[in-house]
C-alpha positions as CSV (number, residue, x, y, z in Angstrom):
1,X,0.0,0.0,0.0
2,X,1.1,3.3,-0.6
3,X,0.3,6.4,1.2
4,X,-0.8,10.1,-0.5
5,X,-1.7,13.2,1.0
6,X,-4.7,14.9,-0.7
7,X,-5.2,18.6,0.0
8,X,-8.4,20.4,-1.7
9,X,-9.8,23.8,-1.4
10,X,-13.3,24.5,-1.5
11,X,-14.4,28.5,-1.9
12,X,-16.4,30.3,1.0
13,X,-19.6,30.4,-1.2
14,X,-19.8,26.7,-1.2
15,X,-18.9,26.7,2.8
16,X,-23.4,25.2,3.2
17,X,-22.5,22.2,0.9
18,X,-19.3,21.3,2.4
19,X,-20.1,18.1,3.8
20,X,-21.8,16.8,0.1
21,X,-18.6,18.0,-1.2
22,X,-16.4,15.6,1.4
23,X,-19.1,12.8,0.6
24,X,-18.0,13.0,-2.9
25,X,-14.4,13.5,-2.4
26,X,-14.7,10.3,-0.3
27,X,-16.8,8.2,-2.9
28,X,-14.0,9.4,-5.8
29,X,-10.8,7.7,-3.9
30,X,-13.0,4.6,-3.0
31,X,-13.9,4.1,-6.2
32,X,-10.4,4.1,-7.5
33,X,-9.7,1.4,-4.6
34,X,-8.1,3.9,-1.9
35,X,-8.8,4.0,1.8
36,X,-9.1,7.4,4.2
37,X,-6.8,7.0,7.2
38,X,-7.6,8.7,10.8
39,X,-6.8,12.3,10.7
40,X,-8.0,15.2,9.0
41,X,-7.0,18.5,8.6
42,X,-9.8,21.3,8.4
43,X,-9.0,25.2,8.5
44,X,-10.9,28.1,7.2
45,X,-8.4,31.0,5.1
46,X,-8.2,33.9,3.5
47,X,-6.1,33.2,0.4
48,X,-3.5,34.6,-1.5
49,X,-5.3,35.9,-4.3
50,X,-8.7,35.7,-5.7
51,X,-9.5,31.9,-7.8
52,X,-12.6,32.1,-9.8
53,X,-14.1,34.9,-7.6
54,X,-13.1,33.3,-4.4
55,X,-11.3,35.2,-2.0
56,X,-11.7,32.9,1.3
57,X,-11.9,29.4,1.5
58,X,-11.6,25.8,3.4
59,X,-8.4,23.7,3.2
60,X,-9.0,20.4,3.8
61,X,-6.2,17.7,3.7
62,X,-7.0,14.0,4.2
63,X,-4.3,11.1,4.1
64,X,-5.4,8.1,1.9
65,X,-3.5,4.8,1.2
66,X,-3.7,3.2,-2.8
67,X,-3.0,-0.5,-3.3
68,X,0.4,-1.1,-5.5
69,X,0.3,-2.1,-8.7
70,X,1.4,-5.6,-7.3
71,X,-1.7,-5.5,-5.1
72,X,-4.6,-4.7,-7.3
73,X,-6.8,-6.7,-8.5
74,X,-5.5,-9.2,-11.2
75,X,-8.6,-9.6,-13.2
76,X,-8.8,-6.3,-14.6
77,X,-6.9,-6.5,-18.0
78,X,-3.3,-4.7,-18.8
79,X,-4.3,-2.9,-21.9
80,X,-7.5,-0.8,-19.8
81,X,-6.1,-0.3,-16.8
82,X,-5.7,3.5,-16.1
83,X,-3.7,4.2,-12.6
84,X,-6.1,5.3,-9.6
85,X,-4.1,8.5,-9.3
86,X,-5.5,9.3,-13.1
87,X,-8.8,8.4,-12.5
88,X,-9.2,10.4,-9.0
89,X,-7.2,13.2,-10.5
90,X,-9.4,13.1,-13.8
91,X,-12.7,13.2,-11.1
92,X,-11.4,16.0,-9.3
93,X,-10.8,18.7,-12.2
94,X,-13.7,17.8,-13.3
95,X,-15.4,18.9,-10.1
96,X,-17.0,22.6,-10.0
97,X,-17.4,22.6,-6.2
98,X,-13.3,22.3,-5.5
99,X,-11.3,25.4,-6.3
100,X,-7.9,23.6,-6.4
101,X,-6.1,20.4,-4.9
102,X,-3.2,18.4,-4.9
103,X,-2.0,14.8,-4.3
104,X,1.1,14.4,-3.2
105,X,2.8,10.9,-1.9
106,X,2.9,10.7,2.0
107,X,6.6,9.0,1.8
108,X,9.0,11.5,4.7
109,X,6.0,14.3,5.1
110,X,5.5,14.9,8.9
111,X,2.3,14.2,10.6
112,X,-0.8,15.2,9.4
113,X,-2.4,18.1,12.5
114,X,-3.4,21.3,12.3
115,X,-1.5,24.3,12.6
116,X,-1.9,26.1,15.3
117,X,-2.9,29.7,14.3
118,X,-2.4,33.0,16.2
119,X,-4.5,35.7,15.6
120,X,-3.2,39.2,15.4
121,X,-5.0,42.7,14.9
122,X,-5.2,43.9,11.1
123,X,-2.9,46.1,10.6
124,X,-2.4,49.0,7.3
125,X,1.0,49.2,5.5
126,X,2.2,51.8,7.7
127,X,1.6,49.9,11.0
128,X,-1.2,51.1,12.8
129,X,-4.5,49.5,12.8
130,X,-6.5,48.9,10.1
131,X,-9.3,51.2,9.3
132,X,-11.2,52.2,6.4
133,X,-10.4,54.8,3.5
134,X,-11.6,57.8,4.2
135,X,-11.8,57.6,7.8
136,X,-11.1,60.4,10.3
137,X,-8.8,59.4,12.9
138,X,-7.7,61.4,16.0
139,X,-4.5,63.4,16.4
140,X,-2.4,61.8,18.5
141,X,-1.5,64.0,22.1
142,X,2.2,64.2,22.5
143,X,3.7,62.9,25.7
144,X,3.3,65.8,28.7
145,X,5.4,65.8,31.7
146,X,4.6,65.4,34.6
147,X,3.3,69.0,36.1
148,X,5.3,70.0,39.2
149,X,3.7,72.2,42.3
150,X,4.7,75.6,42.2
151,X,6.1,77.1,45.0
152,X,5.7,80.9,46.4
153,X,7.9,83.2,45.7
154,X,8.7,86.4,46.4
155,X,9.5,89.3,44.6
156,X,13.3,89.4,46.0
157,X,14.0,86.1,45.2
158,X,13.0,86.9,41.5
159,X,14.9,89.8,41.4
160,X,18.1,88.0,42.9
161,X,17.3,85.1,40.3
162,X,17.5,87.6,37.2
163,X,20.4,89.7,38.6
164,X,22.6,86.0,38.7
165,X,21.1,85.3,34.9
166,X,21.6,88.6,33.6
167,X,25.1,89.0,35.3
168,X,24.0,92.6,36.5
């Protein structure tokens, strides 16, 4: 058996029929003789740029074993055999509901989890937070020091202060 890692995107717009779109995926690698191992990977993103109108979408990434060609079944006949990779790859452009996937073989790739995601304020190019075009934002108040308690005093101790400034 051999192990592949299948990772499909499905737009935001199709986000209600997610689970007939799983159900399908599933019935497509069945079909071609694969079986879904344990874990599965499930994370909602904004992407990188827009696909066919799409600008957020959910990544979903499943792990799947195929049986060798040693393996499968020997009554099918040489000359029609078409690989399961062709036939599940074939099933999955043809699909409208999935934006984009990949298969990939399993062989030295690390667990399959999900990534654990921190999330951080929006932010505009300048570094401050994000805000709309156009809008009004406050000035911002520039540091004061701390005011200091006057003290009394008198009219000779002014006029001794300015005689020492003015060298008088």
């Amino acid at each position: 058996m051999v192990e592949y890692e299948l990772l499909y995107l499905v737009g935001e717009s199709k986000e209600s029929e997610l689970p007939r779109i799983r159900e399908a995926v599933e019935k497509v690698i069945v079909t071609a003789g694969g079986t879904f191992l344990a874990p599965v990977t499930e994370e909602k993103r904004k992407m990188a740029y827009e696909v066919k109108k799409e600008i957020r979408g959910t990544y979903i990434a499943r792990r799947f074993t195929l049986p060798d060609k040693d393996e499968r079944d020997a009554s099918e006949s040489a000359e029609n055999e078409i690989h399961p990779l062709a036939a599940i790859n074939r099933s999955l452009q043809l699909s409208k509901d999935i934006l984009r996937f990949l298969i990939v073989s399993a062989k030295g790739l690390p667990e399959l989890k999900a990534i654990e995601r921190v999330e951080r304020p929006k932010t505009d190019s300048r570094g401050g937070r994000y805000e709309k075009r156009g809008a009004v934002r406050p000035m911002p108040q520039a540091p004061m020091a701390p005011k200091e308690t006057a003290k009394p005093v008198s009219d000779a101790q002014i006029d001794e202060q300015l005689k020492e400034k003015l060298d008088i």
